[in-house]
Structures are given as C-alpha cells and as structure tokens.
C-alpha positions, 0 to 999 in steps of 0.5 A: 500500500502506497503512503500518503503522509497525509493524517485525517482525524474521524469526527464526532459522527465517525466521518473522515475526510478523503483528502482532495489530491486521493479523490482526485487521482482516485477519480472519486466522485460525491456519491461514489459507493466505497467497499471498506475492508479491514485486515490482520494488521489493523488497517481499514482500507477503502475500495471503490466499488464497482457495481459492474464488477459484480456481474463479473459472470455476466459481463464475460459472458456477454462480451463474448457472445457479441464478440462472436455475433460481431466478429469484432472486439468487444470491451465492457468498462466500469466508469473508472477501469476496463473489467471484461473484454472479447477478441484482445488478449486480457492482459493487454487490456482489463484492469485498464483505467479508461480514457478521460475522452471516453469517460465525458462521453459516457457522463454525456449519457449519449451513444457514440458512433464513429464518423458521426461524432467529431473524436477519434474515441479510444478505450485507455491511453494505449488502446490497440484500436480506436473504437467504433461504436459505444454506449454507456450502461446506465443503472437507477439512473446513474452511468455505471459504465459502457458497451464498446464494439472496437474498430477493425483495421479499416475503420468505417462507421458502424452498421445500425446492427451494431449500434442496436446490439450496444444498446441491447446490451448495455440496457441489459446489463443497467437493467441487472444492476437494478436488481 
C-alpha cells in the first residue's frame, strides 16, 4: 500500500475526510459507493466499488457472445477501469483505467458512433484500436459504465446492427444492476 503522509482525524459522527489530491487521482466522485475492508494488521482500507464488477459472470459472458455475433472486439468498462473484454488478449487490456475522452462521453449519457461524432474515441491511453461504436450502461439512473464494439483495421462507421446490439446490451446489463 502506497503512503500518503497525509493524517485525517474521524469526527464526532465517525466521518473522515478523503483528502482532495486521493479523490482526485482516485477519480472519486460525491456519491461514489466505497467497499471498506479491514485486515490482520489493523488497517481499514477503502475500495471503490464497482457495481459492474459484480456481474463479473455476466459481463464475460456477454462480451463474448457479441464478440462472436460481431466478429469484432468487444470491451465492457466500469466508469473508472476496463473489467471484461472479447477478441484482445486480457492482459493487454482489463484492469485498464479508461480514457478521460471516453469517460465525458459516457457522463454525456449519449451513444457514440464513429464518423458521426467529431473524436477519434479510444478505450485507455494505449488502446490497440480506436473504437467504433459505444454506449454507456446506465443503472437507477446513474452511468455505471459502457458497451464498446472496437474498430477493425479499416475503420468505417458502424452498421445500425451494431449500434442496436450496444444498446441491447448495455440496457441489459443497467437493467441487472437494478436488481
């Protein structure tokens, strides 16, 4: 675990303080859920949780459903980090923390279509493939994050099947979380 050198005191009503430069580095947001762990050693850590991240059977699964229906690469990401993928080898790409572009477009809530949106849109900093069509996942009215289909090496816009089965999914998968 990383020191910070920063102390924080619990209040009265057992509240502490994240300090700014964690939250921000962190990308932890006012109403972002925290998992709060302890271990042997007496330390209390605090997790971001990720409600995507619980539907880890489903998010594989899924992933690799559109992979084969598509013929294309398929990344499934929470708001923070890239949790499932289908057609690019895992380690090159889960556990990855997304794009800051990617992520004001999922805030934006609205479904990103290459050649129709003026961005080149990627999934992290080093992503093999540009993406080609996105939508945001969206769970008791929160964006939990996002349903990609990759670009292929000669990009072109994506066909309205393929917009559709992003939507379907991502409505499938807020739907999940909903429960």
């Amino acid at each position: 675990m990383k020191a910070t050198g920063i102390v924080r005191r619990i209040d009265d009503l057992g509240r502490v303080v994240i300090p700014k430069e964690i939250r921000r580095t962190m990308r932890i947001r006012e109403g972002d859920p925290l998992e709060i762990y302890t271990d042997t050693d007496g330390e209390v850590i605090f997790k971001k949780y990720s409600p995507i991240g619980e539907l880890g059977p489903y998010t594989k699964q899924y992933v690799d459903v559109l992979g084969r229906t598509t013929g294309v690469p398929v990344v499934i990401c929470d708001r923070d980090h890239v949790i499932a993928v289908s057609g690019i080898p895992k380690k090159e790409m889960v556990g990855k923390r997304i794009s800051p572009l990617l992520e004001s477009y999922m805030e934006r809530r609205n479904t990103y279509i290459f050649g129709q949106d003026k961005d080149n849109l990627i999934v992290s900093e080093d992503s093999p493939k540009p993406i080609s069509v996105m939508t945001p996942i969206i769970g008791g009215g929160d964006v939990m994050g996002a349903v990609m289909l990759m670009g292929t090496d000669k990009m072109s816009a994506p066909s309205q099947t393929d917009i559709k089965l992003t939507q379907v999914a991502a409505g499938f998968l807020g739907k999940q979380m909903e429960e």
